[in-house]
C-alpha positions in Angstrom: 0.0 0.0 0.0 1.9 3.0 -1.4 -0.5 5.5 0.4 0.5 4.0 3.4 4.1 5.6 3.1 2.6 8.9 2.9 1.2 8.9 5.9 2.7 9.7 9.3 3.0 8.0 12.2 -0.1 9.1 14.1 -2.1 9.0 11.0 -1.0 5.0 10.9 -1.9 4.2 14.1 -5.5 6.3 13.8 -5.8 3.5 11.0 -4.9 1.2 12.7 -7.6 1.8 15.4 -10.5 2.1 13.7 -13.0 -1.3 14.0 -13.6 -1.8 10.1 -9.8 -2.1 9.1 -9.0 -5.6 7.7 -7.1 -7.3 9.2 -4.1 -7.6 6.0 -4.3 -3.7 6.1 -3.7 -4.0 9.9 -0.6 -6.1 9.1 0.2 -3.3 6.4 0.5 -0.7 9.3 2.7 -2.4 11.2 4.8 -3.6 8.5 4.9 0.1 7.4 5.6 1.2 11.4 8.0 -1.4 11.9 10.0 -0.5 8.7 10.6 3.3 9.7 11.2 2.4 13.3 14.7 0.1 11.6 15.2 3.0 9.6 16.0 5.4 13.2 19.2 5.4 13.9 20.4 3.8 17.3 22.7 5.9 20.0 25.7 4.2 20.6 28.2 5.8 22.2 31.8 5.0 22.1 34.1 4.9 25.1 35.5 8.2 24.0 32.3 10.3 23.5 30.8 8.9 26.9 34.1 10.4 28.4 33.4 13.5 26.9 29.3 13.1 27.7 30.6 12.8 31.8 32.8 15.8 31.1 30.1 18.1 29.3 27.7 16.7 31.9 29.8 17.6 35.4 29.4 21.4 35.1 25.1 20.9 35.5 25.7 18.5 38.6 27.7 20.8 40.5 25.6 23.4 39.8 22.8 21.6 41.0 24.6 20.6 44.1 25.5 23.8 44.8 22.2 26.1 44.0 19.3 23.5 44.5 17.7 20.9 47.0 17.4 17.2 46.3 14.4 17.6 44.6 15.4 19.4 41.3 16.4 18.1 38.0 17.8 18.7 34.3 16.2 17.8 31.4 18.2 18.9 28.2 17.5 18.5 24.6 18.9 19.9 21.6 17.5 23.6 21.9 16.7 24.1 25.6 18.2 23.4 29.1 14.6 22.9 31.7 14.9 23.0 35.6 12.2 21.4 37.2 10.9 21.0 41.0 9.4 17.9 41.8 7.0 18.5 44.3 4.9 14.8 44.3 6.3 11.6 43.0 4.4 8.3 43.4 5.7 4.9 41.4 3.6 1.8 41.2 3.5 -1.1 39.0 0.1 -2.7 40.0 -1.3 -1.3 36.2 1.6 -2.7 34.0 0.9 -5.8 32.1 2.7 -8.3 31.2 
């Protein structure tokens, strides 16, 4: 199914959801999904750029050692550095199936 390649992601799995889809178009989806997820490339890191991930990575810790309580995290992307506060946490696996 060419159209299939046109669509993105979300539209696939919207597809995918509804109750009239067939059940070879279903395997089309996930063929289709499965074959862009091989295509992503995987983060590997060698010995020498997780050396220099610690070193880029010390200056935040200390920082955070030094400015914030226990409570407060980093999350860094590409384009933006975020400092968050937790405030509530609660972690429970009674919902996740097998």
């Amino acid at each position: 199914m060419n159209e299939l390649k046109e669509m993105t992601n979300g539209d696939l799995v919207e597809k995918a959801l509804q109750i009239e889809i067939s059940p070879n178009e279903m395997i089309s989806i996930q063929t289709e999904l499965l074959t862009r997820l091989e295509g992503r490339k995987k983060l590997i890191l060698s010995k020498e750029k997780q050396q220099e991930f610690e070193k880029a990575t010390e200056p935040m810790i200390k920082f955070l050692c030094e400015n914030c309580h226990p409570h407060v995290s980093v999350i860094v992307d590409c384009d933006t550095a975020e400092l968050l506060e937790g405030v509530c946490a609660i972690t429970t696996d009674k919902f996740i199936k097998d």
